[in-house]
C-alpha positions in Angstrom: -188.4 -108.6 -152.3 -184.9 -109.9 -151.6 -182.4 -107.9 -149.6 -180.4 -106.7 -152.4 -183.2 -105.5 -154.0 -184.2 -104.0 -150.5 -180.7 -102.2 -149.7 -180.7 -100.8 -153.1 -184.5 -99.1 -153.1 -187.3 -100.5 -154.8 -190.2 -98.4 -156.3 -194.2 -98.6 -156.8 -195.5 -97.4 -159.5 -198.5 -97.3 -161.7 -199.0 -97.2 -165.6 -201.4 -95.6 -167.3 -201.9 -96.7 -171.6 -204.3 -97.1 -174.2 -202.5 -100.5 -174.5 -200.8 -101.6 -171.8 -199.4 -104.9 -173.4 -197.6 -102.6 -175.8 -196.6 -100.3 -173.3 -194.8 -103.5 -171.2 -193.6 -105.1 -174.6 -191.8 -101.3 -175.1 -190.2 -101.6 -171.6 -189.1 -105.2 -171.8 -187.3 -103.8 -175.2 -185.2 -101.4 -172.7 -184.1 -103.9 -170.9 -186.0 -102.5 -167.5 -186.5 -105.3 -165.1 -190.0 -105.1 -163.7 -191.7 -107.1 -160.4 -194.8 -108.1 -159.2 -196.6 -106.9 -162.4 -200.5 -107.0 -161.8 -203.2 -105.6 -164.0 -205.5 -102.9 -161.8 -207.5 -102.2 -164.6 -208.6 -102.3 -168.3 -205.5 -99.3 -168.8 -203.6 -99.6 -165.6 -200.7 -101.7 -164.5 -199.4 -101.7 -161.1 -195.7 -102.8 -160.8 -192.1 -102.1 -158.9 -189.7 -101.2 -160.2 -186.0 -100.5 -159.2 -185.0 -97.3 -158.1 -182.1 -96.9 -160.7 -184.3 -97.8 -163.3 -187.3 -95.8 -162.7 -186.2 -92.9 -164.0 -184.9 -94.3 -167.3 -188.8 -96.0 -167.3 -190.4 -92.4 -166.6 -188.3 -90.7 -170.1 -189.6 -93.7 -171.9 -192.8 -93.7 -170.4 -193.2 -89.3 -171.4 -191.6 -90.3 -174.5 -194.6 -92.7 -175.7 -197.1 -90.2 -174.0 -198.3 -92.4 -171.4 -198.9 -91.9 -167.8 -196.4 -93.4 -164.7 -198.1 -92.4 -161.3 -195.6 -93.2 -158.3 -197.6 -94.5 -155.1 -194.7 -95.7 -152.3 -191.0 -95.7 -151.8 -190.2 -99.3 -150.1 -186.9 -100.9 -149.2 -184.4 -100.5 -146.7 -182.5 -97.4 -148.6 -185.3 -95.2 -148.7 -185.9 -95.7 -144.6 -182.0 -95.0 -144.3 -182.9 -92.0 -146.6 -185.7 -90.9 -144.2 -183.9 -91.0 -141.1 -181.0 -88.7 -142.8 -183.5 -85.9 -142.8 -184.4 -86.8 -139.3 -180.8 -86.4 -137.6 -182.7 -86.3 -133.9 -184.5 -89.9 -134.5 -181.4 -91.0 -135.7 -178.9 -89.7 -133.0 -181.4 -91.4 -130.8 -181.3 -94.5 -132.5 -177.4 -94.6 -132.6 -177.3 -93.6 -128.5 -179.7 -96.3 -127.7 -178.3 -99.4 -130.0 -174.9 -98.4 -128.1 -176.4 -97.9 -124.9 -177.8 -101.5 -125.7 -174.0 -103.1 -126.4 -172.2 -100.8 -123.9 -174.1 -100.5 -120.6 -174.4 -104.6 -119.9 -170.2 -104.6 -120.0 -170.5 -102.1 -117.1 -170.9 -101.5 -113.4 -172.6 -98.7 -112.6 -173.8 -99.5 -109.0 -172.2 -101.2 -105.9 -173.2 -102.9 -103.0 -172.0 -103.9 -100.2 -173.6 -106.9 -97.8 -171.8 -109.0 -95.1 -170.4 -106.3 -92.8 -171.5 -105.5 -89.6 -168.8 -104.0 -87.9 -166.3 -102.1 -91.2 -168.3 -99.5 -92.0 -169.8 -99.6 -96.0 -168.6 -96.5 -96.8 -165.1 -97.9 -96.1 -165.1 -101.0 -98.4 -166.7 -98.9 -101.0 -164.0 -96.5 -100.7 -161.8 -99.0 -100.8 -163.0 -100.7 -103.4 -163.0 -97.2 -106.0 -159.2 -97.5 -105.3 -159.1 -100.9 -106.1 -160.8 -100.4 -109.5 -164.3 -101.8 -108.4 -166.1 -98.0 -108.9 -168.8 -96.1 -110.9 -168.2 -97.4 -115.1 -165.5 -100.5 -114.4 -165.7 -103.4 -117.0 -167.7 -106.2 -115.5 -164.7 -108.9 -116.9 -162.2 -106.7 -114.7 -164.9 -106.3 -112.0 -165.0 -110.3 -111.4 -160.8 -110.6 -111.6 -158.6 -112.3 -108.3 -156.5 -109.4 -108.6 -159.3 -106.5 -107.4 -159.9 -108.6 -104.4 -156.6 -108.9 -103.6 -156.5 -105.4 -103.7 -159.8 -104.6 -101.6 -158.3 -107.6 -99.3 -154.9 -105.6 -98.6 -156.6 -102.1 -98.1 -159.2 -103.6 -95.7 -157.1 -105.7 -93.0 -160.7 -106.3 -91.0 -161.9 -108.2 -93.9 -161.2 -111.8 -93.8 -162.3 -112.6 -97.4 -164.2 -111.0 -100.4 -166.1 -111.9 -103.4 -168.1 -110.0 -106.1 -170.7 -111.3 -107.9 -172.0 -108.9 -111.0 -175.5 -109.3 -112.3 -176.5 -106.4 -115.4 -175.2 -103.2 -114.3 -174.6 -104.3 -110.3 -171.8 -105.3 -108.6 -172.3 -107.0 -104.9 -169.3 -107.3 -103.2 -170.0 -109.9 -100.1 -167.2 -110.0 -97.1 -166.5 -111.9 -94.5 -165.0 -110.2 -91.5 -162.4 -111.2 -89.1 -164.2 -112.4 -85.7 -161.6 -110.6 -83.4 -158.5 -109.1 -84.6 -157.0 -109.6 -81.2 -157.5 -113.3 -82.0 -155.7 -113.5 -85.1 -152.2 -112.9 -82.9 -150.9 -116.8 -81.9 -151.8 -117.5 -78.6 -148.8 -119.0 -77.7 -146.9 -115.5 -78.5 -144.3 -114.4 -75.6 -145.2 -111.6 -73.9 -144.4 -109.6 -70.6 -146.6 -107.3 -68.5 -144.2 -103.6 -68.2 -144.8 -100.9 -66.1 -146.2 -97.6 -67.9 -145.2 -95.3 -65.4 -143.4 -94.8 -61.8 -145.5 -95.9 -59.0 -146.4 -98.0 -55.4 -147.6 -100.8 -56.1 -151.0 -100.8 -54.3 -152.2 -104.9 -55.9 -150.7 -107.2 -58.3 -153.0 -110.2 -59.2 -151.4 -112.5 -61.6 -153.2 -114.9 -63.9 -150.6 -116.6 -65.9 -146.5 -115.8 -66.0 -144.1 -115.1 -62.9 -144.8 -112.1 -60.5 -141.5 -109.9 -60.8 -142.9 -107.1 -58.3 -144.8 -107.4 -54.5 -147.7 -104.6 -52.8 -145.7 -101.8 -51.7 -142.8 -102.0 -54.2 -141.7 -98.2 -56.0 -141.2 -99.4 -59.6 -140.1 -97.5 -62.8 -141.8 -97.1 -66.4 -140.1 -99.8 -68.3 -139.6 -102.2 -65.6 -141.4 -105.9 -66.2 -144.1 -106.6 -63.7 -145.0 -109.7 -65.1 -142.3 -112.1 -66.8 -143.9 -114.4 -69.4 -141.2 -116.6 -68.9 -141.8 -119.2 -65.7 -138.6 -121.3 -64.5 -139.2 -124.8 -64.1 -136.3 -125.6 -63.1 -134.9 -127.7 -66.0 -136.4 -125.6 -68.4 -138.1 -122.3 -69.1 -141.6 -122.1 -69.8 -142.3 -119.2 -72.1 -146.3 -118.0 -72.1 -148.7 -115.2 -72.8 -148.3 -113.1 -69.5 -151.8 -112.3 -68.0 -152.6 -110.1 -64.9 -153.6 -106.3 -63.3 -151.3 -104.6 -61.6 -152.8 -101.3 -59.4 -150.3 -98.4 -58.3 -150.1 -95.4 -56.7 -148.9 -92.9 -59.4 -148.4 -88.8 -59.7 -149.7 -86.4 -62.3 -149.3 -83.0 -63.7 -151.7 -81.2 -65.6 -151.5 -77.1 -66.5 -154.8 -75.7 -68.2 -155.9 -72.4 -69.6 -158.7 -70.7 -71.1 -158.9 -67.0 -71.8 -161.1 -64.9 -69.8 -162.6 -62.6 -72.7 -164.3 -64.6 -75.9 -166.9 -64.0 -78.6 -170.0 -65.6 -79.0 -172.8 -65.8 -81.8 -175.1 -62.5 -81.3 -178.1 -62.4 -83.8 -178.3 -63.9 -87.5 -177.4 -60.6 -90.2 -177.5 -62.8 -93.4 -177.8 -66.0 -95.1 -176.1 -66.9 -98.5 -175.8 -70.3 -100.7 -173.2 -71.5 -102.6 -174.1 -74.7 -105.4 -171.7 -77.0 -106.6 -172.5 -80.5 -108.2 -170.8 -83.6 -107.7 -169.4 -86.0 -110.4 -168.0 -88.6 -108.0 -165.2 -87.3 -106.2 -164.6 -83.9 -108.1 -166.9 -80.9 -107.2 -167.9 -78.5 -109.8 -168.5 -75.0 -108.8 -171.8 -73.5 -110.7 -171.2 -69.9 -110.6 -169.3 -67.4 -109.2 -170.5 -67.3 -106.2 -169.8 -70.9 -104.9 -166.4 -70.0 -103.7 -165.8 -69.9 -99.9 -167.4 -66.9 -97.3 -165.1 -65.0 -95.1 -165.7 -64.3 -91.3 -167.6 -66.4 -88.6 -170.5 -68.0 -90.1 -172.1 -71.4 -89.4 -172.3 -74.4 -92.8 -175.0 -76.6 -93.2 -174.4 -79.3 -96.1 -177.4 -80.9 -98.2 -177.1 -83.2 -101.1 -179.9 -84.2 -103.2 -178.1 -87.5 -104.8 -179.4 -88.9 -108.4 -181.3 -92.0 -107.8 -183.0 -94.0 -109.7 -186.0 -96.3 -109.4 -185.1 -99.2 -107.6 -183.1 -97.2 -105.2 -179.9 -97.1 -107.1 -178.0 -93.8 -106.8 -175.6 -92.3 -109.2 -172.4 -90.5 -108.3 -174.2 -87.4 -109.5 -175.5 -84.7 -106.9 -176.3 -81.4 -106.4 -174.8 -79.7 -102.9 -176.2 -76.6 -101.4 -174.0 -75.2 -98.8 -176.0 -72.4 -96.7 -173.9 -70.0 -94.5 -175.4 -68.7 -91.6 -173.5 -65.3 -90.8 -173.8 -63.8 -87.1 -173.5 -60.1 -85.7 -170.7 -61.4 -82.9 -171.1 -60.3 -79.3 -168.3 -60.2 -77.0 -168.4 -62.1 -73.4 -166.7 -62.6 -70.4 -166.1 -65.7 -68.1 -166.4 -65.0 -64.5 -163.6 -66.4 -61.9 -165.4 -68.9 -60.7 -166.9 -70.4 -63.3 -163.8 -70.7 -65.2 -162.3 -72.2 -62.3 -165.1 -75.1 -61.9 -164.5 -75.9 -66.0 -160.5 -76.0 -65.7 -160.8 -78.4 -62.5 -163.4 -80.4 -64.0 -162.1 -80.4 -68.3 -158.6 -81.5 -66.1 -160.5 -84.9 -64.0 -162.3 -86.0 -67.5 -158.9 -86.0 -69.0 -157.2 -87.6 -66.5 -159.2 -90.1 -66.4 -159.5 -90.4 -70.6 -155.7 -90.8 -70.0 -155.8 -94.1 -67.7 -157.0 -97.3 -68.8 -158.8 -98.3 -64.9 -158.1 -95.8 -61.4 -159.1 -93.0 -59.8 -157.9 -89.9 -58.7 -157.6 -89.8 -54.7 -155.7 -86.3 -53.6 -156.1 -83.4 -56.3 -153.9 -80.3 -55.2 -154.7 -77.2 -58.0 -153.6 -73.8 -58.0 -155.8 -71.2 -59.9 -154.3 -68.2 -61.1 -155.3 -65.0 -63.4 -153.1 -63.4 -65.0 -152.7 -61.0 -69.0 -156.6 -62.0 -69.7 -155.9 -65.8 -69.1 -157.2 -68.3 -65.8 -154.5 -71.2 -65.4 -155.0 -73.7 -63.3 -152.3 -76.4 -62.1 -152.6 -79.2 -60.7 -150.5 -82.4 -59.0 -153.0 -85.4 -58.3 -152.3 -88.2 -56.8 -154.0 -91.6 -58.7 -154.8 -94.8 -58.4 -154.4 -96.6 -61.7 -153.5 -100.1 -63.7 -150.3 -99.7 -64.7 -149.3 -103.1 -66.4 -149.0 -102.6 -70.4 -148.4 -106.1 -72.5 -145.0 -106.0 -74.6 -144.0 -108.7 -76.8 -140.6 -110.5 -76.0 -138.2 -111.6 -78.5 -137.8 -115.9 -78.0 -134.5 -116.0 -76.0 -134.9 -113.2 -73.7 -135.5 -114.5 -70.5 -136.1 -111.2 -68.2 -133.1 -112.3 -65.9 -134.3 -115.7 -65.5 -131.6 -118.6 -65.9 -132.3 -122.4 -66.6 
């Protein structure tokens, strides 16, 4: 059986005559094409027959008073015809021959490898901007233009390449060894003063000294030239060195003297939402957000498949923790100890290298708040690098 003959339904049927080589002579009259003809018995003929002809060959068949039995339907029309009346097999059919052309032209996972210090979730997020996300074509995927893009977004990253294979993207970087060491060495530059001060040490490394130990300078003022004279030139360099001064601060904290704290748990509630990538979808009325003081716990239970490839699908349970509060009070004292010592930490958050040598605080109460205010007296590094424009020579002459 051809494919013609297949596409357009073929039939099996038997024939049933007191004389069967009449009964074919009869049909071969009518013009009725049949196949495969084979003799089954002394009155029975097995054949097929087309299916646009079989029911001309069953009137002719009634019409002589003999018997046509059909035993099968074969042919690709008649399993077309099948899967009409089965509109689930066939839907499945469909999704799964396009799943099988669509899904291979598509990236639906990425990964990240070569980083150590840029954080993955960065690059990937990075990446989604720069079209390399959840469903991109795999021909766009591999283009110089996305990692151009992820290049410009992610200044750490000293090159990038991805490399697709089936549904997964790997994008490989290369990071930059030090971005302090991608500025020129040979860069001018001057070591200025950050604040007023004494100058308690200057140790210089490279450039020309501009201050001495027991000099007042201003914020501004150059410490360190990264010009040196040479008499019949100016050498122009990367100034290096530390210089240590005696500086003053000023520093005014409060903190009320009344507060609320967590008492005992009254209720717990949960809110559901589920995540299609970046947009969160809210599941029922109740998932907006609680009023009053309650504590949030996030959990996510992300989609992953076997292999250990998650989708951008999850479902987030928020659970809100609601407390009965209680209200408190902060003795003199205590509040006085937390001021002086939240006031040193910051102090010395604020300096780069020192100490603080002569604190002088003043604590106070006064319309439910305890102030404190303090002048301390530091010892710090005060040099700051600044770049200099080639030509300015900080005063010097050649």
């Amino acid at each position: 059986m051809d494919f013609w003959k297949s596409a357009g339904g073929m039939m099996e049927a038997e024939l049933t005559s007191a004389e069967p080589g009449a009964a074919l002579a009869a049909i071969n009259e009518r013009n009725i094409p049949l196949f495969h003809v084979r003799q089954e018995g002394d009155l029975t003929v097995a054949f097929l027959v087309r299916r646009r002809d079989y029911r001309q060959l069953s009137a002719l068949c009634e019409k002589r008073g003999e018997t046509l039995r059909l035993c099968r339907r074969l042919g690709i029309y008649w399993t077309g015809s099948r899967l009409l009346h089965r509109p689930l097999l066939l839907a499945g059919l469909i999704l799964f021959l396009t799943a099988a052309l669509y899904l291979p032209t598509r990236i639906f996972f990425v990964r990240v490898e070569g980083n150590t210090a840029v954080p993955t979730r960065l690059i990937l997020e990075a990446a989604g901007e720069s079209g390399i996300r959840f469903g991109a074509s795999r021909r766009e995927v591999r283009s110089e233009k996305m990692k151009n893009a992820l290049l410009s977004k992610v200044p750490e990253l000293q090159w990038a390449g991805v490399n697709t294979a089936g549904c997964v993207a790997t994008i490989s970087v290369r990071e930059r060894t030090d971005p302090k060491l991608t500025q020129q060495d040979s860069a001018v530059s001057s070591i200025v003063a950050s604040r007023d001060g004494f100058v308690l040490s200057a140790t210089v490394t490279r450039g020309t000294a501009l201050c001495r130990v027991g000099e007042a300078v201003k914020a501004g003022q150059v410490l360190i030239s990264g010009y040196t004279d040479c008499g019949i030139c100016i050498q122009a360099t990367r100034a290096e060195g530390e210089i240590y001064a005696q500086t003053s601060r000023t520093l005014t904290a409060v903190t009320p003297s009344q507060w609320v704290f967590r008492g005992e748990p009254t209720d717990v509630r949960k809110k559901y939402s589920l995540l299609l990538g970046k947009k969160r979808i809210n599941l029922w009325k109740d998932s907006g957000n609680f009023r009053g003081s309650c504590g949030r716990m996030d959990t996510q239970y992300i989609l992953t498949l076997p292999g250990g490839f998650s989708l951008p699908v999850a479902l987030c349970v928020e659970t809100y923790q609601f407390y009965e509060p209680s209200p408190g009070e902060t003795e003199a004292e205590a509040a006085k100890t937390a001021l002086s010592g939240f006031a040193r930490r910051y102090l010395s958050r604020q300096m780069i290298a020192g100490s603080i040598l002569d604190p002088e605080e003043s604590f106070t109460a006064d319309h439910g708040l305890y102030r404190l205010e303090g002048n301390y007296v530091c010892t710090e590094m005060i040099g700051r690098v600044r770049a200099e424009q080639i030509g300015d020579t900080n005063g010097k002459s050649g």
